[in-house]
C-alpha positions as CSV (number, residue, x, y, z in Angstrom):
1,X,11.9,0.3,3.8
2,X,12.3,0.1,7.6
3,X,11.0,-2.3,9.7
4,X,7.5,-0.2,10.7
5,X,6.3,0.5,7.1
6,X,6.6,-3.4,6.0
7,X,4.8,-4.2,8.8
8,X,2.2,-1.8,7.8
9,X,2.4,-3.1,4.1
10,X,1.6,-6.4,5.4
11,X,-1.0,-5.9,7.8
12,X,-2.8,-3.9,5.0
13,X,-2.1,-6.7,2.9
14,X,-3.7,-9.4,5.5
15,X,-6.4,-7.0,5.7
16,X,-7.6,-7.1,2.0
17,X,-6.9,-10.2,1.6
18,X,-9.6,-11.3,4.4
19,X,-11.8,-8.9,2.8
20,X,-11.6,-11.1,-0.4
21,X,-9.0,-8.4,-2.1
22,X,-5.6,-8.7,-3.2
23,X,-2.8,-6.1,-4.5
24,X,-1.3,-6.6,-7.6
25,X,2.7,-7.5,-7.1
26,X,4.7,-6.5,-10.5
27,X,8.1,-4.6,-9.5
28,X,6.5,-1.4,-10.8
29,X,4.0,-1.6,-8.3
30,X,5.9,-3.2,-5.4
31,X,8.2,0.3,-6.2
32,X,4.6,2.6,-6.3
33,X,3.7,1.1,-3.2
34,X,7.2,1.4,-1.2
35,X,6.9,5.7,-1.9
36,X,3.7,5.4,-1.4
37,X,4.6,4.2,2.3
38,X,7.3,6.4,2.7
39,X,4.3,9.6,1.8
40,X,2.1,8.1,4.4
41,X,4.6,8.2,7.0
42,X,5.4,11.7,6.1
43,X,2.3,12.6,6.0
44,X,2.7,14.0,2.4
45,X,-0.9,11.8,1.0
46,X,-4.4,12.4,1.4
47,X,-6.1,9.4,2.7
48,X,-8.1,10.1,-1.0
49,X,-4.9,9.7,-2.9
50,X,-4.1,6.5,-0.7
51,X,-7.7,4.9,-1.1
52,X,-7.3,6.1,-4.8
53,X,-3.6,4.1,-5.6
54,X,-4.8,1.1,-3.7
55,X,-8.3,0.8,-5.7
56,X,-6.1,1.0,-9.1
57,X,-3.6,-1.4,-7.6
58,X,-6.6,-4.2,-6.6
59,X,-7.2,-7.0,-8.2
């Protein structure tokens, strides 16, 4: 994962976090969320299917 999608990752992390939220972090998820990156910056994901991953991936 390049530089511009960890920096995403954490800033939506930072987010949820000050939102009282917090992602899950077992390997199978930290490896859902990294293709899940990579299909938002290709513009392959709905923002539906994104808000729909990260409410299953919540705590």
């Amino acid at each position: 994962m390049d530089g511009n999608k960890r920096t995403a990752f954490v800033a939506m992390e930072l987010f949820l976090e000050l939102n009282g939220k917090a992602l899950e972090h077992s390997k199978a998820d930290e490896l859902l969320m990294e293709r899940v990156l990579y299909d938002v910056a290709e513009n392959r994901i709905s923002k539906e299917s994104l808000v729909s991953i990260l409410k299953e991936l919540m705590k």
